[in-house]
Backbone and ligand atoms as CSV (ligand in chain L), in Angstrom:
chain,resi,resn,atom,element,x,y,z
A,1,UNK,N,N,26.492,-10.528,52.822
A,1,UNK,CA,C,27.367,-11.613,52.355
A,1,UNK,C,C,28.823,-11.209,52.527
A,2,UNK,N,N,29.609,-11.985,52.821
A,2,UNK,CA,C,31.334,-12.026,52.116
A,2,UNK,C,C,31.347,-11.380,51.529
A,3,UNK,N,N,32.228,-9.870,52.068
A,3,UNK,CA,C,32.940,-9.176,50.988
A,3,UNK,C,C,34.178,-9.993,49.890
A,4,UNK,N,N,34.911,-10.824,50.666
A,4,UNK,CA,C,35.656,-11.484,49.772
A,4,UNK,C,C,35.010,-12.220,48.773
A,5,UNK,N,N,34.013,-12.827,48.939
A,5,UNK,CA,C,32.907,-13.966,47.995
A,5,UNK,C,C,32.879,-12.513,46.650
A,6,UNK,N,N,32.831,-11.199,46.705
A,6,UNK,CA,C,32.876,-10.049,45.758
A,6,UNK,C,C,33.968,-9.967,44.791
A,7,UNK,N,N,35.257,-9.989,45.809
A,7,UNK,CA,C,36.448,-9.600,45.516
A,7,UNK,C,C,37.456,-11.086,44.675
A,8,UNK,N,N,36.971,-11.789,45.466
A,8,UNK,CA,C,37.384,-13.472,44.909
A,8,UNK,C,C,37.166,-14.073,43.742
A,9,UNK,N,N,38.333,-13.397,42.393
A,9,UNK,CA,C,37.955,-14.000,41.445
A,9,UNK,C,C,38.347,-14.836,40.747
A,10,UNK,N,N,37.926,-15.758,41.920
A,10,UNK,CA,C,38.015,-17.612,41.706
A,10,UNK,C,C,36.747,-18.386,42.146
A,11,UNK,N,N,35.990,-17.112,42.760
A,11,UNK,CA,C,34.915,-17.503,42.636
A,11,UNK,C,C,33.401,-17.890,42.021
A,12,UNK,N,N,33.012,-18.652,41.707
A,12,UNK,CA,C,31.546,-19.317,40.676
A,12,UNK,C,C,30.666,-18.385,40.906
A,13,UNK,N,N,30.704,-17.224,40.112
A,13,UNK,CA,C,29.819,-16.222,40.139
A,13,UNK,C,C,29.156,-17.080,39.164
A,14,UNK,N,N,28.117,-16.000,38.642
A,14,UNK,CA,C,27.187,-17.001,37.956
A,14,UNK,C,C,26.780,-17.896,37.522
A,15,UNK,N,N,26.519,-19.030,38.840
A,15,UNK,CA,C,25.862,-20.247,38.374
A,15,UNK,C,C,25.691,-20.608,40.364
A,16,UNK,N,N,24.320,-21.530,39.773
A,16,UNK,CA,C,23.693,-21.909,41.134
A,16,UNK,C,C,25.004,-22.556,42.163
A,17,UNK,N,N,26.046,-22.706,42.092
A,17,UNK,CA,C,27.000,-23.263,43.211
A,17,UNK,C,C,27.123,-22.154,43.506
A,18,UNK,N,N,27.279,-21.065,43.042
A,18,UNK,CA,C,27.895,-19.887,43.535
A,18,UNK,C,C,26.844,-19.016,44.834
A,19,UNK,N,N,25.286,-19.173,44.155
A,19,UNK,CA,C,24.688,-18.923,45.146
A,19,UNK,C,C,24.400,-19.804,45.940
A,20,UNK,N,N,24.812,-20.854,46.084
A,20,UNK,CA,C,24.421,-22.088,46.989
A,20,UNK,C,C,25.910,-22.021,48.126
A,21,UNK,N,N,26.839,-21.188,47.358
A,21,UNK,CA,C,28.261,-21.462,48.247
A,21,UNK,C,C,27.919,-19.353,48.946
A,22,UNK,N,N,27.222,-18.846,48.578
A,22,UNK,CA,C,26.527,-17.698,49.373
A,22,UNK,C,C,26.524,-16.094,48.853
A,23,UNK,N,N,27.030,-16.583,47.415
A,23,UNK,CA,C,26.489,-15.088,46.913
A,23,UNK,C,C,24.822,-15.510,46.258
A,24,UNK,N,N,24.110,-14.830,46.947
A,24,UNK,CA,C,22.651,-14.518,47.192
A,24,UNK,C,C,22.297,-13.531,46.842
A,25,UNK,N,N,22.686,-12.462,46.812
A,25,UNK,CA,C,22.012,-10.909,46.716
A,25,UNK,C,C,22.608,-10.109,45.558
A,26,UNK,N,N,21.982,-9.435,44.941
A,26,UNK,CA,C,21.888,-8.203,44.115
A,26,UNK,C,C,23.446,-7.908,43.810
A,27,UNK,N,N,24.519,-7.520,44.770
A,27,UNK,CA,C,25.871,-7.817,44.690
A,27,UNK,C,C,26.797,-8.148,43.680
A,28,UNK,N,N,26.192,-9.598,43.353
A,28,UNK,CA,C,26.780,-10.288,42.807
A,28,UNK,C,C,27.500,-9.702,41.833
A,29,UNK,N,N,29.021,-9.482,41.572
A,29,UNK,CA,C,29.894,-9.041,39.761
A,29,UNK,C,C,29.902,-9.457,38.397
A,30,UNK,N,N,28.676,-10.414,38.594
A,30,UNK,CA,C,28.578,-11.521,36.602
A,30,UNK,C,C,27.309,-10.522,36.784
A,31,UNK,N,N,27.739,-11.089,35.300
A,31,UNK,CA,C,25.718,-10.350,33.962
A,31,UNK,C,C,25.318,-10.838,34.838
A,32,UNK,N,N,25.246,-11.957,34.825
A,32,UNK,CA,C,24.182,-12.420,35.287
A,32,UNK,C,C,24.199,-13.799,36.613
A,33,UNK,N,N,23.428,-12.408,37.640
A,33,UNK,CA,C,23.975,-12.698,38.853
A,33,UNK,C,C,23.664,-14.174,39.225
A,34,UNK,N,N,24.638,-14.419,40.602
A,34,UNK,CA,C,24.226,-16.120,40.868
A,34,UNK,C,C,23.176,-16.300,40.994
A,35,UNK,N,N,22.282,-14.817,41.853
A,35,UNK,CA,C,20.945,-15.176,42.323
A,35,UNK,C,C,19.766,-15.904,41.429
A,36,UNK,N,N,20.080,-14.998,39.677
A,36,UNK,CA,C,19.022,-14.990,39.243
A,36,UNK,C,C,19.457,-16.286,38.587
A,37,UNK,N,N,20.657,-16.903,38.100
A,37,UNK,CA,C,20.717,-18.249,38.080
A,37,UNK,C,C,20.710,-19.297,38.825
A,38,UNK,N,N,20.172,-18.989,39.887
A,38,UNK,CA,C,19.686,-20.119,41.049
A,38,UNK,C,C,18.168,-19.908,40.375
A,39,UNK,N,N,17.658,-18.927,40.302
A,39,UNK,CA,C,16.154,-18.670,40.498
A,39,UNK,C,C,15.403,-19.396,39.235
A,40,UNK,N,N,16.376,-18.772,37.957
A,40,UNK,CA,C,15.792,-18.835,36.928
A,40,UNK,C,C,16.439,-20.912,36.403
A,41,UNK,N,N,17.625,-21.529,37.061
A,41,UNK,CA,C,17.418,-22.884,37.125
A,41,UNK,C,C,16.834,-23.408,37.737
A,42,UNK,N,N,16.133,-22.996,38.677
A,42,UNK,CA,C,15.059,-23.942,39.737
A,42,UNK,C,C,13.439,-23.559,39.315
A,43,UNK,N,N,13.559,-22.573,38.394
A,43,UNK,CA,C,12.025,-22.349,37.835
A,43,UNK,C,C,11.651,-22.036,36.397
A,44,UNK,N,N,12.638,-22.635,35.381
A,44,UNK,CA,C,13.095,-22.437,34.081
A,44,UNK,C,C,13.893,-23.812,33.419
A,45,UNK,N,N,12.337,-24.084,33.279
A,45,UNK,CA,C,13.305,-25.847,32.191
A,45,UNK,C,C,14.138,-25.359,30.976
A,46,UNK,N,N,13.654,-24.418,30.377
A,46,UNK,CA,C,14.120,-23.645,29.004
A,46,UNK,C,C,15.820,-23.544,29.515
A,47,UNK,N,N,16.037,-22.404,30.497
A,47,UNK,CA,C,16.887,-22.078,30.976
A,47,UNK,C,C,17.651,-23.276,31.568
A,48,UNK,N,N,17.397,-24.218,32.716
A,48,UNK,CA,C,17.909,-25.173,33.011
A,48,UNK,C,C,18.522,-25.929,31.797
A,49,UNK,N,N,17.732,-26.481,31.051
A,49,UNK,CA,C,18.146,-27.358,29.608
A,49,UNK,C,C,19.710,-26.571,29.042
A,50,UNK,N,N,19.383,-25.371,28.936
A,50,UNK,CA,C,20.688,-24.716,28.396
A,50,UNK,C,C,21.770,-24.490,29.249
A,51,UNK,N,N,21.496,-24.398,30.287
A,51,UNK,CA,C,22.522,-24.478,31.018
A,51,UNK,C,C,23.485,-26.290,31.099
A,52,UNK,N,N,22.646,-26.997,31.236
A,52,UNK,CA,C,22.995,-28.027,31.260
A,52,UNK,C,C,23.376,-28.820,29.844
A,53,UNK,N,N,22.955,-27.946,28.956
A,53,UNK,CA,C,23.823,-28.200,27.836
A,53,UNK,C,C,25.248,-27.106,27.344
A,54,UNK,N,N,25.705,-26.586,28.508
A,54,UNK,CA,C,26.936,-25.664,28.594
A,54,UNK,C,C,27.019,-24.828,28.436
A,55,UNK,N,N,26.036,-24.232,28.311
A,55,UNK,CA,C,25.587,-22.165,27.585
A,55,UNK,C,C,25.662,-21.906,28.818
A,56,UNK,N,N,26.282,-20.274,28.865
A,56,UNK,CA,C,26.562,-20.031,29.987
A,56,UNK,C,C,25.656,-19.226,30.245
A,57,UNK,N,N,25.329,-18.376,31.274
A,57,UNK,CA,C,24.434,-17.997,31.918
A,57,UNK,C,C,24.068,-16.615,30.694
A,58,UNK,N,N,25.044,-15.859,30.710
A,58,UNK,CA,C,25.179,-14.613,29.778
A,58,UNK,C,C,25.051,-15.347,28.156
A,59,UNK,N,N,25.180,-16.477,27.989
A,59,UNK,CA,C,25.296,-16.572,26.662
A,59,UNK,C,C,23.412,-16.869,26.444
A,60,UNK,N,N,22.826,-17.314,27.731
A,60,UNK,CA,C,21.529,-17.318,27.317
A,60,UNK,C,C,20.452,-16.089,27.257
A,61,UNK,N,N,21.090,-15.192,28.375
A,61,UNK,CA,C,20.414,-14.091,28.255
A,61,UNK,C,C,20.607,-13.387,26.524
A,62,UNK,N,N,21.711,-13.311,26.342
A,62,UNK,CA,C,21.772,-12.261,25.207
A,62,UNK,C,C,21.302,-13.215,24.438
A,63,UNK,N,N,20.858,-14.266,23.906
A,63,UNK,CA,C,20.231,-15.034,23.168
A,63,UNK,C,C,18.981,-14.674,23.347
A,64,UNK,N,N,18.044,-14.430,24.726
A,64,UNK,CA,C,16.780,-14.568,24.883
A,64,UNK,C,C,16.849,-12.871,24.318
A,65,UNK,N,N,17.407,-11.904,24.841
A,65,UNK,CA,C,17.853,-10.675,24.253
A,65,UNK,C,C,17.458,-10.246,22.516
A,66,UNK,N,N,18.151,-10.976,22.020
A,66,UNK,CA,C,17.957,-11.443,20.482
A,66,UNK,C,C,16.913,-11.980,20.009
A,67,UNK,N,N,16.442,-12.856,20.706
A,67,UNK,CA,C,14.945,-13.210,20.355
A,67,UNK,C,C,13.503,-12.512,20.423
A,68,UNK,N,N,14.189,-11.784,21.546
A,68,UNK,CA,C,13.036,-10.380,21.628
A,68,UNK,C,C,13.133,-9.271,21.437
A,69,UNK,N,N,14.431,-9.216,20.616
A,69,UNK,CA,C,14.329,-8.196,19.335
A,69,UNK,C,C,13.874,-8.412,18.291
A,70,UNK,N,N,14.334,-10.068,17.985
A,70,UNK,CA,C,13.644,-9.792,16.863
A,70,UNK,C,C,12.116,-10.179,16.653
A,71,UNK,N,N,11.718,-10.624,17.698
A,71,UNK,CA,C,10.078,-11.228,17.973
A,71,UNK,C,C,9.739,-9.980,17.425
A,72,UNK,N,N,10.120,-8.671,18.325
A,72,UNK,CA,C,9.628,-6.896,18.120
A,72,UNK,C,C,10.064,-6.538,16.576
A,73,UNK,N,N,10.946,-6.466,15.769
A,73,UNK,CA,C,11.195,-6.485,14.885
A,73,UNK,C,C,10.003,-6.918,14.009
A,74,UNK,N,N,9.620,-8.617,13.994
A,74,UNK,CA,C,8.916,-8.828,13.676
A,74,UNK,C,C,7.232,-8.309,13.452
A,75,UNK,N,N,7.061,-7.790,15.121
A,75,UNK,CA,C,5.661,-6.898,15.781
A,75,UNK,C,C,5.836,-6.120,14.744
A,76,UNK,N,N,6.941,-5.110,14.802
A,76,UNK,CA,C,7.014,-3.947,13.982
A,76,UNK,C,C,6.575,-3.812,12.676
A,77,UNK,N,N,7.385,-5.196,11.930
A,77,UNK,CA,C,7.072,-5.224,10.688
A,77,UNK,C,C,5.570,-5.136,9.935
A,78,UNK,N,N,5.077,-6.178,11.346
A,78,UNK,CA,C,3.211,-6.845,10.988
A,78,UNK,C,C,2.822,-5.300,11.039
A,79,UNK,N,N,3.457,-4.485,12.524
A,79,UNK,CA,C,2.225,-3.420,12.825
A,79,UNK,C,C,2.204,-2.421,10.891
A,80,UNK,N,N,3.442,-2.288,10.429
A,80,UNK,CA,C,4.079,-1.500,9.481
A,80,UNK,C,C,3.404,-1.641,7.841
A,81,UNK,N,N,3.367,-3.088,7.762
A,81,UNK,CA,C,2.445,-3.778,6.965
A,81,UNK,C,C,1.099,-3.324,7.150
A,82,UNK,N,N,0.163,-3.287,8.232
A,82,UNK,CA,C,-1.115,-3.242,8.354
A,82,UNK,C,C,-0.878,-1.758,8.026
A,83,UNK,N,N,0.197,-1.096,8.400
A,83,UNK,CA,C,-0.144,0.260,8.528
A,83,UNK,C,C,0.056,0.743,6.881
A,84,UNK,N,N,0.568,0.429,6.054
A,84,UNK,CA,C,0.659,0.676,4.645
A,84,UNK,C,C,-0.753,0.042,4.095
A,85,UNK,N,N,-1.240,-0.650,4.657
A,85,UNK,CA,C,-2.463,-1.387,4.056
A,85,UNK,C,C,-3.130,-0.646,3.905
A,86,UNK,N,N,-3.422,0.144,5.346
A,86,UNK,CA,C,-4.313,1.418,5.781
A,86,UNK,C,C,-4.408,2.401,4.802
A,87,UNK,N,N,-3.096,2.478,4.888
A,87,UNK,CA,C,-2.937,4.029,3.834
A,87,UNK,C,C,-3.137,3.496,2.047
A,88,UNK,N,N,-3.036,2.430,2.355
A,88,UNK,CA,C,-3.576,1.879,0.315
A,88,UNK,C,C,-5.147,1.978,0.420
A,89,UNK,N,N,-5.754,1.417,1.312
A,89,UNK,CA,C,-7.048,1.736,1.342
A,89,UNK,C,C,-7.760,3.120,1.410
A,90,UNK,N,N,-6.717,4.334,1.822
A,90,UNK,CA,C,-7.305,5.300,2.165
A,90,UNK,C,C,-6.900,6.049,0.916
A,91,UNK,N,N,-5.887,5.705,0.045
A,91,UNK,CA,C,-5.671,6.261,-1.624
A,91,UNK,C,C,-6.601,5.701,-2.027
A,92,UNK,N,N,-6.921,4.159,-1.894
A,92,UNK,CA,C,-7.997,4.056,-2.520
A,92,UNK,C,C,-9.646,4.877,-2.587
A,93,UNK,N,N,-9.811,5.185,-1.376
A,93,UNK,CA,C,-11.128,5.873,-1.218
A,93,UNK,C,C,-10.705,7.002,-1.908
A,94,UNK,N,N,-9.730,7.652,-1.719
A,94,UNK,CA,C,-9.144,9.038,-1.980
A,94,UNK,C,C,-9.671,8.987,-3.513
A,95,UNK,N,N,-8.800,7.861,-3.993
A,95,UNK,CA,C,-9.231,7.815,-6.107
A,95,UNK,C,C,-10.752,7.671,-6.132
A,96,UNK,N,N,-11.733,7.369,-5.206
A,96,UNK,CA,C,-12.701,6.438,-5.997
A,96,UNK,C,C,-12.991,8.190,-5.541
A,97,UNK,N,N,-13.118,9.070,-4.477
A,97,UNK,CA,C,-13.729,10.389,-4.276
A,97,UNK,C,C,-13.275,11.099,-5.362
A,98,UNK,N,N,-12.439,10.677,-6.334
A,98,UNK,CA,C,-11.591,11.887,-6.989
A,98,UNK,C,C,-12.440,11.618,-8.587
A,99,UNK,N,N,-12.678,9.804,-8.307
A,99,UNK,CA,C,-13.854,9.384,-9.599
A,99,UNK,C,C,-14.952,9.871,-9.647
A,100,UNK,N,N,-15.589,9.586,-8.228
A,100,UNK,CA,C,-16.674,10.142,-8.250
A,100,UNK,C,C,-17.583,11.469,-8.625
A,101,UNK,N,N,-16.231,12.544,-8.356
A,101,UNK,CA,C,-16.204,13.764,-8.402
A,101,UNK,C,C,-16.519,14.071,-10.268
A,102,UNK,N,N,-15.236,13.133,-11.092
A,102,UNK,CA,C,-14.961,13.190,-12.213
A,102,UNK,C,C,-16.297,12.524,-13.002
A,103,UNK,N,N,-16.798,11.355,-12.362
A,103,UNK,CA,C,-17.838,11.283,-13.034
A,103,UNK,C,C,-19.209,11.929,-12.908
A,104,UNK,N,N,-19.313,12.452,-12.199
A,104,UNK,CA,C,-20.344,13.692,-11.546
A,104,UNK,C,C,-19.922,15.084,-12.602
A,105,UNK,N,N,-18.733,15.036,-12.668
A,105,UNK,CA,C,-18.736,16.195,-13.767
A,105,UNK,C,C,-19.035,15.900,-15.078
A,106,UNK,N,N,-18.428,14.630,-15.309
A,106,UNK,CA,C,-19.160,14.064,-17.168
A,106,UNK,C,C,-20.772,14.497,-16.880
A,107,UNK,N,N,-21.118,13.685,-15.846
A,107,UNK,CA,C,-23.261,13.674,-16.071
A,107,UNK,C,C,-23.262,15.107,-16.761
A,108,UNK,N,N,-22.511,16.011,-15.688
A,108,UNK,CA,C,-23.042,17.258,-15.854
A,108,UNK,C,C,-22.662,17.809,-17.283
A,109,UNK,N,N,-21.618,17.742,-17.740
A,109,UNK,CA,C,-21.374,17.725,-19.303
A,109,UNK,C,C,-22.188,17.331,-20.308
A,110,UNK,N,N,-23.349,16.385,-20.156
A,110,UNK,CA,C,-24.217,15.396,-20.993
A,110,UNK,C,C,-25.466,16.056,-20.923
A,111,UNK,N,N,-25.606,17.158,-19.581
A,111,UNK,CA,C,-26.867,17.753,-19.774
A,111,UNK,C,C,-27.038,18.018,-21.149
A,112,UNK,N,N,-27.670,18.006,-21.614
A,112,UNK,CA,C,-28.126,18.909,-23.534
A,112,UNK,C,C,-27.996,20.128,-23.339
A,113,UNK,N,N,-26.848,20.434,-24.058
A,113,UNK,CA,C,-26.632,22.073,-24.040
A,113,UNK,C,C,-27.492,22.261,-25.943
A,114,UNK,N,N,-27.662,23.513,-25.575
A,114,UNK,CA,C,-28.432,24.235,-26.716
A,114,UNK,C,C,-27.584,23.501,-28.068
A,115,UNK,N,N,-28.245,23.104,-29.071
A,115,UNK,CA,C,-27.498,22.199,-30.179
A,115,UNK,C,C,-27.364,23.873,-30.967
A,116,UNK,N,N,-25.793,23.392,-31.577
A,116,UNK,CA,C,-25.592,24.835,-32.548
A,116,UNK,C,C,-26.440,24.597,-33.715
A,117,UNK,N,N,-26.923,23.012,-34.324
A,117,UNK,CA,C,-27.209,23.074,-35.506
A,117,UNK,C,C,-28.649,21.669,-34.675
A,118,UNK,N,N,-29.523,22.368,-34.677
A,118,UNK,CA,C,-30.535,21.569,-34.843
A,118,UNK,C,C,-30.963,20.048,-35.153
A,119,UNK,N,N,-30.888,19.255,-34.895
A,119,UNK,CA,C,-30.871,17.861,-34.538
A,119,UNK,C,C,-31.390,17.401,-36.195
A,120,UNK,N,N,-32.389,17.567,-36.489
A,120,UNK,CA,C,-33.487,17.376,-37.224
A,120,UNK,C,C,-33.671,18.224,-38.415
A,121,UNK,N,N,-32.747,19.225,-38.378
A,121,UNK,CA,C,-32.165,20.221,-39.611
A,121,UNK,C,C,-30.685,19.585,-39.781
A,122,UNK,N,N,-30.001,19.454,-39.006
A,122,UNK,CA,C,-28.745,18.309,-39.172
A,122,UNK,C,C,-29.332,17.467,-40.100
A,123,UNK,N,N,-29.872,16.551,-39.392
A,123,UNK,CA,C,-30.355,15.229,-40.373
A,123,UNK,C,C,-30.888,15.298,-41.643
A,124,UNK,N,N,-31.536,16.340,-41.756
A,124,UNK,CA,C,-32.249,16.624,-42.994
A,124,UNK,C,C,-31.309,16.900,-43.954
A,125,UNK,N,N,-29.746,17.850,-43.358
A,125,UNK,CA,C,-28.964,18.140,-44.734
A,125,UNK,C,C,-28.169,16.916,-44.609
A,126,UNK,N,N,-27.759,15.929,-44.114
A,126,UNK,CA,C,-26.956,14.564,-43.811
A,126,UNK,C,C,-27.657,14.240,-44.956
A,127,UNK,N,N,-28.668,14.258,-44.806
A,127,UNK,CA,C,-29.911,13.413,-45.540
A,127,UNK,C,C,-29.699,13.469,-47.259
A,128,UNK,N,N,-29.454,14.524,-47.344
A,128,UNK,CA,C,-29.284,15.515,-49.115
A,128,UNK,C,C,-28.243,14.812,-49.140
A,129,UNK,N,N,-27.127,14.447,-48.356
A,129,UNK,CA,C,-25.872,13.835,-48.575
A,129,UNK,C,C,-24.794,14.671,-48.911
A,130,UNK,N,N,-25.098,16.021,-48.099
A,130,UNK,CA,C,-24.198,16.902,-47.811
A,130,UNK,C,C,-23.440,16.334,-46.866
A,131,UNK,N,N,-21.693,17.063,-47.128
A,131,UNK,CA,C,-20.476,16.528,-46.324
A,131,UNK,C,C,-21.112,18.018,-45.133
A,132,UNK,N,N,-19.693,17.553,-44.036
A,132,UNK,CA,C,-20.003,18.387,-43.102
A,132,UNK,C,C,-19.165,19.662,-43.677
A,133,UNK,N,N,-18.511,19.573,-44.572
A,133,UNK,CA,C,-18.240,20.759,-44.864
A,133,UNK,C,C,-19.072,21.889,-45.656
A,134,UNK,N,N,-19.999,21.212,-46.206
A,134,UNK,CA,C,-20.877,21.292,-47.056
A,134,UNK,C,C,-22.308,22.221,-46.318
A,135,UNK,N,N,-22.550,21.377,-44.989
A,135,UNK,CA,C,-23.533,21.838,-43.933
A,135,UNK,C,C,-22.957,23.502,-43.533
A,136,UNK,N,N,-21.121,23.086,-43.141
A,136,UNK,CA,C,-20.929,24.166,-42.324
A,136,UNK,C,C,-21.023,25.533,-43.652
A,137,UNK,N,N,-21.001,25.380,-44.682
A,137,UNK,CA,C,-20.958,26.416,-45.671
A,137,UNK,C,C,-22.199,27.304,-45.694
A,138,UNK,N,N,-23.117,26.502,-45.630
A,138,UNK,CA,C,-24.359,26.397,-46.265
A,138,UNK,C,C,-24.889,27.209,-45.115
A,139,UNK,N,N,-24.712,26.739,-44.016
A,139,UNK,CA,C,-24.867,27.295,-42.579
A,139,UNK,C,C,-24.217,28.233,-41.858
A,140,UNK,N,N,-22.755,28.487,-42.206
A,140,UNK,CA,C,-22.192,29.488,-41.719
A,140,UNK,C,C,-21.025,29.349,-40.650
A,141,UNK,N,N,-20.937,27.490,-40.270
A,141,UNK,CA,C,-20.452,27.008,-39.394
A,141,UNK,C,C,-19.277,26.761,-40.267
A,142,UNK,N,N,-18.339,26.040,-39.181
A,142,UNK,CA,C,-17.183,25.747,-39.830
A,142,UNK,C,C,-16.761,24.293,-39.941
A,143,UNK,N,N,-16.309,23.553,-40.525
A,143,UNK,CA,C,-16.344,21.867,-40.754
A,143,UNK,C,C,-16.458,21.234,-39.068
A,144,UNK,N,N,-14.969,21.804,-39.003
A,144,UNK,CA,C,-15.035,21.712,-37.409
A,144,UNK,C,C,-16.857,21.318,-35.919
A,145,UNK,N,N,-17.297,22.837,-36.199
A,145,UNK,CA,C,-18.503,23.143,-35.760
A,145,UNK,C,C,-19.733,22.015,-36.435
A,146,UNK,N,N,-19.192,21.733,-37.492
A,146,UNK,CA,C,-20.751,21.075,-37.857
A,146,UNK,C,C,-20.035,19.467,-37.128
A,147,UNK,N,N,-19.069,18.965,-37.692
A,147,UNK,CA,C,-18.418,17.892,-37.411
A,147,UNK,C,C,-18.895,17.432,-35.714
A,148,UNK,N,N,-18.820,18.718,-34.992
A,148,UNK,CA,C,-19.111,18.447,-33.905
A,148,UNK,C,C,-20.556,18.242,-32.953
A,149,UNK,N,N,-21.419,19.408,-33.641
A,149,UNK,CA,C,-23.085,18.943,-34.184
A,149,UNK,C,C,-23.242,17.423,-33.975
A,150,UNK,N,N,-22.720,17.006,-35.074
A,150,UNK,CA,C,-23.162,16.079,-35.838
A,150,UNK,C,C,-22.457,14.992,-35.176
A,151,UNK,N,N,-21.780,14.809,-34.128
A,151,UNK,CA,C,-21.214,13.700,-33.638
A,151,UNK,C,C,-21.821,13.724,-31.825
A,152,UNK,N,N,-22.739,15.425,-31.566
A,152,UNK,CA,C,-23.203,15.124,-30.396
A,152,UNK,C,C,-24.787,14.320,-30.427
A,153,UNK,N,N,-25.003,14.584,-32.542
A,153,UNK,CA,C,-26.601,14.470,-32.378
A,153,UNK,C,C,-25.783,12.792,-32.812
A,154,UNK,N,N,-25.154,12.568,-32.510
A,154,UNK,CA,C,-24.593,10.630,-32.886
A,154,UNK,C,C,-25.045,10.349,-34.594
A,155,UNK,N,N,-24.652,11.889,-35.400
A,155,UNK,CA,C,-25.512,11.109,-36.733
A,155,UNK,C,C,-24.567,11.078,-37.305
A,156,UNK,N,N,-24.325,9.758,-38.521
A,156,UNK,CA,C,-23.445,9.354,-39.153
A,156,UNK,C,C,-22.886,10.441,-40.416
A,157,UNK,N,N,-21.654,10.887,-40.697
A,157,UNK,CA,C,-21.321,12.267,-41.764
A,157,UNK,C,C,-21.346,11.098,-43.022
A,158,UNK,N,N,-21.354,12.198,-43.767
A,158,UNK,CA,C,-21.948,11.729,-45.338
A,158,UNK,C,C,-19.796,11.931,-45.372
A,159,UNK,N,N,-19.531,10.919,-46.690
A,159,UNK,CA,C,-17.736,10.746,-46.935
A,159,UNK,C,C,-17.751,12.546,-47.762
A,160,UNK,N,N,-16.691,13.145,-47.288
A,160,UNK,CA,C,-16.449,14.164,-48.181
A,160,UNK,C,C,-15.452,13.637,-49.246
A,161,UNK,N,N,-15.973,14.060,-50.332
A,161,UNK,CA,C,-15.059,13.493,-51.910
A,161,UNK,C,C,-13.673,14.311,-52.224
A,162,UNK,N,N,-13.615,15.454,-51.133
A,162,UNK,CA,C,-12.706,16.228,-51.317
A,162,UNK,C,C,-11.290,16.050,-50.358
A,163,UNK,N,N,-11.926,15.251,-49.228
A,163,UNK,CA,C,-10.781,14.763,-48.054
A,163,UNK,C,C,-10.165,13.277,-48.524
A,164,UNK,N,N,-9.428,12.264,-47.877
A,164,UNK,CA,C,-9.278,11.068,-48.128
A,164,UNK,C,C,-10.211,10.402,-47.264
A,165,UNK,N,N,-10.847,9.412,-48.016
A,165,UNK,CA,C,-11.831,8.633,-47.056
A,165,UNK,C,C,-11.450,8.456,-45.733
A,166,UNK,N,N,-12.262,8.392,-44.728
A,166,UNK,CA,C,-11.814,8.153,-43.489
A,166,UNK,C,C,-12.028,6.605,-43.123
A,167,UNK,N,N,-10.904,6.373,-42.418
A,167,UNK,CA,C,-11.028,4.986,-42.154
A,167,UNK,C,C,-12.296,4.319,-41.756
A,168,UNK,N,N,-12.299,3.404,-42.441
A,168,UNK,CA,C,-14.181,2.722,-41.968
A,168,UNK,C,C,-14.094,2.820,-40.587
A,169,UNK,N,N,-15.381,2.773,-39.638
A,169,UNK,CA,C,-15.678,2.954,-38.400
A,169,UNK,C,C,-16.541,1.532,-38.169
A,170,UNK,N,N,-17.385,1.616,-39.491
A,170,UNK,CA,C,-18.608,0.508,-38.995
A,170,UNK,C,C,-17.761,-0.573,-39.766
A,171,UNK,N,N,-17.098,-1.200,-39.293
A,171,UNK,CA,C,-16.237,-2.461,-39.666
A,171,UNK,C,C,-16.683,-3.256,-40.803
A,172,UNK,N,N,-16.649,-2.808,-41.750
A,172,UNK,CA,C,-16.725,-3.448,-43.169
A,172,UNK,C,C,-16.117,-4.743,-43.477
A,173,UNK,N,N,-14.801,-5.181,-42.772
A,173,UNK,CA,C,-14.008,-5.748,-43.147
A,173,UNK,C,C,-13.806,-6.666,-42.104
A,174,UNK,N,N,-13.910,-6.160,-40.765
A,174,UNK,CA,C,-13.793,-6.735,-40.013
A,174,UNK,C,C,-15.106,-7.628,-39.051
L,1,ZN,ZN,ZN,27.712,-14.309,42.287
């Protein structure tokens, strides 16, 4: 082409007169060369429409520019989202392995370990309407120790007259 058609700047670089008056090639000195606005108005209604509503050639690119940043922006966000989803689901498994674990250790806690005070010798001094302090004396244990007996064999303690009543349990009132 015309080196001057380069140098000539009075000339309709970017826009189809310009390649129709013979800058054609790669050359061209605008963003956006005449070529690809010959190409992209003769095969681009999108593009045509805007042009013909006065946007200039560069004002549509960096628009389409912008739009597919932020289309990607957008990608990003969805991919970013799914990807936190991922990782909530995988705390989640993480807690339920960490439950599982925890409740696997209760079972094992519930095995029946050796009773310090006999189930059925418990009951029998409950029975007399001995306090648990009363058991642990008698026995050698300590309130504590029998208290604890006596709440693995689930049997109800007799009120000690010497403590302050303990708040009702079996809802009297309620
Ligand atoms: Zn040109």
């Amino acid at each position: 082409m015309n080196a001057d058609i380069i140098t000539d700047t009075t000339y309709p670089h970017s826009t189809v007169d310009g390649f129709e008056k013979g800058c054609t090639t790669g050359h061209c000195p605008a963003e956006v060369s005449c070529k690809t606005v010959f190409t992209r108005f003769n095969g681009d209604y999108a593009f045509r429409r805007q042009i013909n509503a006065g946007m200039t050639p560069a004002e549509i690119v960096a628009a389409e520019r912008k739009q597919a940043q932020e289309a990607a922006d957008t990608d990003l966000r969805a991919k970013k989202a799914k990807g936190s989803q991922r990782s909530a689901e995988t705390r989640d498994a993480a807690r339920e392995r960490h439950n599982a674990a925890r409740r696997a250790k209760r079972a094992a806690n519930l095995i029946p370990q050796k009773a310090l005070i006999p189930r059925d010798k418990l009951a029998a001094l409950l029975g007399e309407g001995l306090t648990d302090r009363q058991i642990g004396e008698r026995l050698g244990f300590t309130r504590r120790q029998v208290a604890g007996a006596r709440n693995t064999a689930k049997l109800p303690r007799n009120p000690d007259s010497n403590r302050r009543p303990a708040p009702a349990t079996t809802g009297a009132s309620s």
